[in-house]
C-alpha positions as MATLAB code, in Angstrom:
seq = 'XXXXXXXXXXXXXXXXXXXXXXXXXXXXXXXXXXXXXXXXXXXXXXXXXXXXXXXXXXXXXXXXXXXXXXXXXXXXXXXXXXXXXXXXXXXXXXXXXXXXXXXXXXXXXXXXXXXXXXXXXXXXXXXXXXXXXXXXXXXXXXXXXXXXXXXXXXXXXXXXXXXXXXXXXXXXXXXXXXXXXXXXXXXXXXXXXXXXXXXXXXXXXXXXXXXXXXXXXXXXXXXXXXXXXXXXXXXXXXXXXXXXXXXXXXXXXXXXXXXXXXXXXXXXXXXXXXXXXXXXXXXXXXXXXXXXXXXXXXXXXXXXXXXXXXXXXXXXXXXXXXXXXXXXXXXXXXXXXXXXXXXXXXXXXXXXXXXXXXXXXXXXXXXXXXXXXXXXXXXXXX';
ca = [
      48.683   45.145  -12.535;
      46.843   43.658  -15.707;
      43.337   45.680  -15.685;
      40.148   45.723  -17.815;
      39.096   49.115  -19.105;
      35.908   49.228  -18.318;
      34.720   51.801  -21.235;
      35.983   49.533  -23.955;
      37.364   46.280  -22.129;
      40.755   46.713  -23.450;
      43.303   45.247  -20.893;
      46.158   47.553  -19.970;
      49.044   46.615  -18.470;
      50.275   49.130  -15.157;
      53.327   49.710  -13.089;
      52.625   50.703  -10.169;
      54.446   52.309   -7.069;
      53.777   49.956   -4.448;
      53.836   52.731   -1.067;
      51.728   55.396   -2.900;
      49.778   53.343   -5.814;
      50.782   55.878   -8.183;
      50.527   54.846  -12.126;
      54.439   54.985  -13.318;
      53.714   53.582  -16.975;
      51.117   52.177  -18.679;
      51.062   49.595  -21.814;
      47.663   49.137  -23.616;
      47.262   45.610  -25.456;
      44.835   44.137  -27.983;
      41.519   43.362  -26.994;
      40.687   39.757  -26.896;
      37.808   37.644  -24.910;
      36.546   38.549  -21.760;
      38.957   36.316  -19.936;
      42.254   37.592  -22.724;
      45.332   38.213  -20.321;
      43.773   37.702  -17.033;
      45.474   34.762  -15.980;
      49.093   35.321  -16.701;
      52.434   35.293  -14.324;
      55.642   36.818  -13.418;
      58.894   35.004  -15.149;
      61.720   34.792  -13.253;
      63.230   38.113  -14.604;
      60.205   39.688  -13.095;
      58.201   39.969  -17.253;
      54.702   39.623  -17.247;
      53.998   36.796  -19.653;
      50.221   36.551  -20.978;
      48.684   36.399  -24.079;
      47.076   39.233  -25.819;
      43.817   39.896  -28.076;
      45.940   38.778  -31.291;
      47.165   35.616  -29.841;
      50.616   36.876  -29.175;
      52.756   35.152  -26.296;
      54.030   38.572  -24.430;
      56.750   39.193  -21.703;
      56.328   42.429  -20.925;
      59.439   43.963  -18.943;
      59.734   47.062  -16.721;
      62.476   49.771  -16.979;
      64.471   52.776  -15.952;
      63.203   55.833  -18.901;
      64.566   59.206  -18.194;
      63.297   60.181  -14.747;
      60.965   57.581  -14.289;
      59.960   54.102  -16.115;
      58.965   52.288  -19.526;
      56.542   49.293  -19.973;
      57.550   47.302  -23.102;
      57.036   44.099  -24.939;
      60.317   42.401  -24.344;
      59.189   38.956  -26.496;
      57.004   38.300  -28.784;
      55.577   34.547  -30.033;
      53.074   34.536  -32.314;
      50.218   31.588  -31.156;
      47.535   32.387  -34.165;
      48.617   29.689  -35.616;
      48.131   27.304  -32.749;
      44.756   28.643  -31.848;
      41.808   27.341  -33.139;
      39.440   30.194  -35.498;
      37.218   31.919  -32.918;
      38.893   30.351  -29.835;
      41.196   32.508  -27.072;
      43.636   31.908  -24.450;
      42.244   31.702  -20.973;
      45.407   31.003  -18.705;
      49.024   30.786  -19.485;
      51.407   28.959  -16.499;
      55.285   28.377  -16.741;
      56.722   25.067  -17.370;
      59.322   23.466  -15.305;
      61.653   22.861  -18.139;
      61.399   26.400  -19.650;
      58.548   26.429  -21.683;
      55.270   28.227  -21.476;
      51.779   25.742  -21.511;
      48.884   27.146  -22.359;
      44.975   26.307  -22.639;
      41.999   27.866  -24.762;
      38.261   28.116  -23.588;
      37.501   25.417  -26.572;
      39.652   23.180  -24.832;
      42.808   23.355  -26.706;
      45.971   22.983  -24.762;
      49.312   23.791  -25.735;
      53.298   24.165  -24.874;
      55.340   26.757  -26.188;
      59.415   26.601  -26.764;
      59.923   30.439  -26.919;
      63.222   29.740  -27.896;
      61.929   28.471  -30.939;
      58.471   29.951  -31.618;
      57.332   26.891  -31.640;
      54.122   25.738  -29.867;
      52.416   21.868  -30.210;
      48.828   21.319  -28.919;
      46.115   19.053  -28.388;
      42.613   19.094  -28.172;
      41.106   17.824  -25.081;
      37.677   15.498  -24.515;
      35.259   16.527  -27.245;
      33.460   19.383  -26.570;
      34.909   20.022  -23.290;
      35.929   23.538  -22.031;
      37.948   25.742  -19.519;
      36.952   28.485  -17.739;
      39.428   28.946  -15.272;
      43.004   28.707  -15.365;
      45.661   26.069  -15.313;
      48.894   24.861  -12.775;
      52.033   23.219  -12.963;
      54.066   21.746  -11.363;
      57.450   19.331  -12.110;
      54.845   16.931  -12.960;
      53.496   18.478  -15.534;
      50.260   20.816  -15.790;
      47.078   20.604  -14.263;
      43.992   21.728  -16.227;
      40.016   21.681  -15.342;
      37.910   21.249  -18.062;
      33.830   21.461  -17.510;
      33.936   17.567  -17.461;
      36.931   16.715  -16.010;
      40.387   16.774  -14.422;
      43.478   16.479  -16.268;
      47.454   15.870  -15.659;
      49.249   16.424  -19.056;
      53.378   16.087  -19.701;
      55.842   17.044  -22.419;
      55.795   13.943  -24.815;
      58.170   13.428  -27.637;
      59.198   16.761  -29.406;
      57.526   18.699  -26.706;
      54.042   17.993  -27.605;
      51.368   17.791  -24.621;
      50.694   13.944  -23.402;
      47.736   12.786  -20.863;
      48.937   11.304  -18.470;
      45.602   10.575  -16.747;
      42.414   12.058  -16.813;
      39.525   11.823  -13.735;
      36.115   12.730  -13.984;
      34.372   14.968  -11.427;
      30.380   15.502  -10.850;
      29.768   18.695  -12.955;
      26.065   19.092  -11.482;
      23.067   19.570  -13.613;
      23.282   23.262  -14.297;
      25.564   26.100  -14.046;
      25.347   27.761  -10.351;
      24.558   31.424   -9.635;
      27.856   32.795   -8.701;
      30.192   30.610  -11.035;
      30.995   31.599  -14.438;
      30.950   28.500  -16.403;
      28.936   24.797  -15.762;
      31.497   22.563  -13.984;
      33.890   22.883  -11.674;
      34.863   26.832  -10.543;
      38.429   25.672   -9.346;
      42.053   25.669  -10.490;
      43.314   23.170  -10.024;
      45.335   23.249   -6.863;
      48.683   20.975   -6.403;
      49.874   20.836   -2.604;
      51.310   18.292   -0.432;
      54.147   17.451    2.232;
      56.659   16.194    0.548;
      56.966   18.373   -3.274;
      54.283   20.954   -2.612;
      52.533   18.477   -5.500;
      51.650   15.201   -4.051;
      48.106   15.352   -4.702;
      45.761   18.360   -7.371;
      42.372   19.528   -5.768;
      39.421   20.720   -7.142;
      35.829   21.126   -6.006;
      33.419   19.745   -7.819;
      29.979   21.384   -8.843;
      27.506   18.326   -7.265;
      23.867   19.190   -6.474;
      22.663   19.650   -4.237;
      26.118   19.752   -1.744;
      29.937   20.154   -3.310;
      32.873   18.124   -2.428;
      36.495   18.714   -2.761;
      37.910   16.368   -4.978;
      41.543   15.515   -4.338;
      43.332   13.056   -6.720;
      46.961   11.712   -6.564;
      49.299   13.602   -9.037;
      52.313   10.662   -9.808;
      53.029    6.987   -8.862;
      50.978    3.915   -9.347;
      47.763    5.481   -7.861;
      48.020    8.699  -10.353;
      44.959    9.973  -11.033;
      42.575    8.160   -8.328;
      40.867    9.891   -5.783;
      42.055   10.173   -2.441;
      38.745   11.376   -0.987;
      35.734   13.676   -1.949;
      34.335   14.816    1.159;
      31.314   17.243    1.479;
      32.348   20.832    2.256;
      30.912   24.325    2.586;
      28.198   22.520    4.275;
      27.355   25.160    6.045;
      27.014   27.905    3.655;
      26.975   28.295   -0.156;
      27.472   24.958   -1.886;
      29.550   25.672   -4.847;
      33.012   27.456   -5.342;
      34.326   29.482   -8.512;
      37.327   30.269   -6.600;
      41.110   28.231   -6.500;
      41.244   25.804   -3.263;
      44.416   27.480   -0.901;
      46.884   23.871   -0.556;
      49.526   23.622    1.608;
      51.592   20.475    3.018;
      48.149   18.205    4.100;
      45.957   20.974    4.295;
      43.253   22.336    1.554;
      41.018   25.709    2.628;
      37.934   25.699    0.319;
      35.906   29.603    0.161;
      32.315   29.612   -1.279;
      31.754   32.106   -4.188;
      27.421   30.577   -4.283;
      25.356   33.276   -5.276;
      28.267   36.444   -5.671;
      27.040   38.905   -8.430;
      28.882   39.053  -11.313;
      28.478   42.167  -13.447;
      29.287   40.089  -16.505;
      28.937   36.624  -17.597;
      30.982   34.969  -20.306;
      28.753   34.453  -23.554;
      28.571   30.935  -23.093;
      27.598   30.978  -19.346;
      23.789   29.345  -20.086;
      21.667   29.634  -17.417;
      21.938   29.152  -13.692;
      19.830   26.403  -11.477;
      18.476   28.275   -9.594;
      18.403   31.494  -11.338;
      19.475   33.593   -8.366;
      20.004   33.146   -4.750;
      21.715   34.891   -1.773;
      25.514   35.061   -1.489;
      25.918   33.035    2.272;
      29.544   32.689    2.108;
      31.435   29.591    3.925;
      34.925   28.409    4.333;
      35.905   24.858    5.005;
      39.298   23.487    5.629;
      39.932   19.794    4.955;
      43.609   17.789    6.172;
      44.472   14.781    4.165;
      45.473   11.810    6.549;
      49.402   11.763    6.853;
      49.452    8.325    5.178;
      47.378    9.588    1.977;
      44.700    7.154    3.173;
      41.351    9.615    3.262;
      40.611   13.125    4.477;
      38.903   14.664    7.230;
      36.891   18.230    7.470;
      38.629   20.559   10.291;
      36.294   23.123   10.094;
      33.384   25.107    8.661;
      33.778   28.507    8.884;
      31.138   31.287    8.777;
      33.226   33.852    6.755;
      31.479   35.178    3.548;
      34.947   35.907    1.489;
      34.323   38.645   -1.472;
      37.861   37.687   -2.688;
      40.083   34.778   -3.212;
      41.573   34.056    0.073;
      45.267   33.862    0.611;
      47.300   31.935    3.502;
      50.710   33.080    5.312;
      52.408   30.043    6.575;
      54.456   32.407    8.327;
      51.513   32.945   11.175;
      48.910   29.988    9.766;
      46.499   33.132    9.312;
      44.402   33.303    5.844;
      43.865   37.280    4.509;
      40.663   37.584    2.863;
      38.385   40.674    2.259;
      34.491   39.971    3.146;
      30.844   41.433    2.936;
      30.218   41.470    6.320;
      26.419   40.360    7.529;
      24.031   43.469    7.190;
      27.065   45.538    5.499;
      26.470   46.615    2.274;
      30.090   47.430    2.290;
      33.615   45.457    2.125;
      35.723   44.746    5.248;
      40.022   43.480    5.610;
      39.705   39.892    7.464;
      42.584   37.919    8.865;
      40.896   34.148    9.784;
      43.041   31.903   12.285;
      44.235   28.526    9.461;
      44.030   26.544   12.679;
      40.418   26.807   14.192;
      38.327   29.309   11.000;
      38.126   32.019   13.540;
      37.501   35.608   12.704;
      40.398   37.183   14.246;
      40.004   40.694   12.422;
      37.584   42.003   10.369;
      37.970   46.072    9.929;
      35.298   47.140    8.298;
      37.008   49.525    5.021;
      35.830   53.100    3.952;
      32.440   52.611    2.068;
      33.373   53.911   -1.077;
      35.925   50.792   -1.715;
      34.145   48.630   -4.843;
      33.630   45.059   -4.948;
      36.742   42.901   -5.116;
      34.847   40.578   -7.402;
      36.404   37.473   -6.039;
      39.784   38.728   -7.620;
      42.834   36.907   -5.576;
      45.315   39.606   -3.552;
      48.945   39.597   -3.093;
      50.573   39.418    0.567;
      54.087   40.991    0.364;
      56.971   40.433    2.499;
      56.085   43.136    4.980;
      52.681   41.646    5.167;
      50.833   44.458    3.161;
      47.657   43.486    1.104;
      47.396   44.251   -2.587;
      43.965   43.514   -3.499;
      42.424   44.423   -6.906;
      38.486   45.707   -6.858;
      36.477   47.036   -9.394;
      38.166   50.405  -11.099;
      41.161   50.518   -8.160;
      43.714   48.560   -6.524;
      43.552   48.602   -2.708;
      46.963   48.832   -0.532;
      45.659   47.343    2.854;
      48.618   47.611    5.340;
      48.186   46.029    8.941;
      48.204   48.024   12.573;
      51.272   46.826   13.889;
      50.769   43.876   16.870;
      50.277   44.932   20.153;
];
């Protein structure tokens, strides 16, 4: 778990024991932005790759010490270099060929050949910026700028290409319970035939959203497939990832959530404050790519990223239930949006900030809050 001290903001890196939560080591790392390290991943020899406060490419590995275990920085590539003065990392996602890509808030992007040290970058649309993170895919990586969406590839000596760019409606203002003007979203790939057929976003119109889905590859790369209205029943705007899988996109409203911090940069929101409703809306894409359709509107007010198991078609969410001024464990039928459990949870758990959970194997939720992660396991089915 990669968490934010809260006296000094400095992110430290835990290892947890997953059946009792207990801390087994602990790795402190330099303090960068407010968003430094949060969006990083697992490589597949289970390291933690992010990028710390000094602009340092880490893979942080886990191991046997003694009687118990060791957190340590098993590679290190500097990125200072590669980083514009006063700019820092926001996201970090693996590429398909065995490099790392990487994107700035300023709107720098970049790919990494560890193997090397090595790292070429571009600058995207002027004065453009990302606040959330990034994707890939074996098309290349996905990135959401405040502007606009873009596909980029490994061009000649590794250096990041465009292969298309789209435009989205960024509104007129920032929206009370997003962090940045534009879209909220990573970008999401999905589809039925690669898992990456199509990238989604929603968009951050005024006064309703839409979820913008464009066409990843082949001659229609980068045009829209549809935009249709969602959350239309409850909060219209989104600072959360879209779920996607095979035609199916789930969309969770984040309009009006508290934050208890803002990046610098935020600016204002239109209008300066207003009630978090919630809202989920699930939108198919027609089997021939030819439009989309809205399933359903749900009235779930998700405090968390959601999460689907394709295993059951259920989505695992925790929510502020109506009149609760307290947090409860949902599990919302993919098929129809119902509610088919909501427990409400002890009333001293904190807010899970919109933070995404982890389902494991045996269908246990890890879910981060604020100052503790939660280990939510399910009554076995009657």
């Amino acid at each position: 778990a990669l968490c934010t001290r809260v006296a000094d903001l400095r992110p430290v890196v835990h290892l947890l024991d997953p059946t009792t939560g207990e801390p087994l080591a602990s790795l402190e790392l330099t303090t960068g932005g407010l968003f430094g390290g949060v969006y990083g991943y697992l490589d597949d020899e289970d390291r933690l790759v992010l990028v710390d406060g000094a602009d340092d490419l880490l893979r942080i590995a886990h191991r046997p010490e003694g009687d118990g275990w060791a957190l340590e920085v098993d590679e290190r590539t500097p990125l200072a270099d590669a980083v514009p003065a006063g700019d820092t990392v926001t996201s970090v996602a693996p590429d398909y060929a065995g490099g790392v890509w990487f994107a700035t808030g300023g709107g720098t992007v970049g790919l990494v050949d560890t193997a090397t040290g090595s790292a070429r970058t571009m600058v995207l649309g002027d004065g453009e910026r990302v606040s959330n993170s990034i994707s890939t895919a074996p098309a290349g990586m996905a990135v959401a700028t405040d502007h606009a969406v873009y596909l980029l590839e490994a061009g000649a000596g590794g250096r990041p290409e465009v292969r298309w760019r789209a435009t989205y409606d960024r509104g007129p203002a920032r929206k009370p319970g997003q962090l940045s003007w534009g879209t909220g979203s990573t970008p999401t790939f999905f589809g039925p035939t690669d898992g990456a057929d199509y990238v989604a976003v929603v968009d951050n119109a005024d006064p309703q959203v839409h979820l913008v889905v464009l066409r990843t590859s082949g001659p229609d790369a980068g045009r829209r497939v549809c935009a249709p209205v969602v959350l239309a029943d409850g909060g219209p705007g989104s600072e959360n990832s879209p779920i996607g899988a095979g035609h199916t996109v789930v969309v969770a409203s984040t309009y009006g959530y508290r934050c208890p911090r803002l990046p610098e940069d935020a600016g204002p929101s239109r209008p300066a404050t207003a009630p978090f409703e919630g809202g989920m809306t699930r939108v198919d894409v027609a089997p021939d790519g030819s439009g989309c359709e809205v399933v359903w509107d749900a009235d779930v007010r998700s405090a968390a990223v959601p999460r689907l198991s394709t295993a059951d078609d259920t989505i695992t969410t925790m929510t502020r239930p109506d009149g609760s001024a307290g947090y409860a464990y949902a599990v919302i039928d993919a098929d129809t949006g119902e509610v088919l459990a909501e427990q409400d949870l002890d009333p001293a758990v904190a807010d899970p900030l919109q933070l995404a959970g982890t389902i494991a194997p045996d269908r246990v939720l890890y879910q981060g809050t604020v100052g503790a992660v939660l280990r939510i396991t399910p009554s076995p089915r009657r």
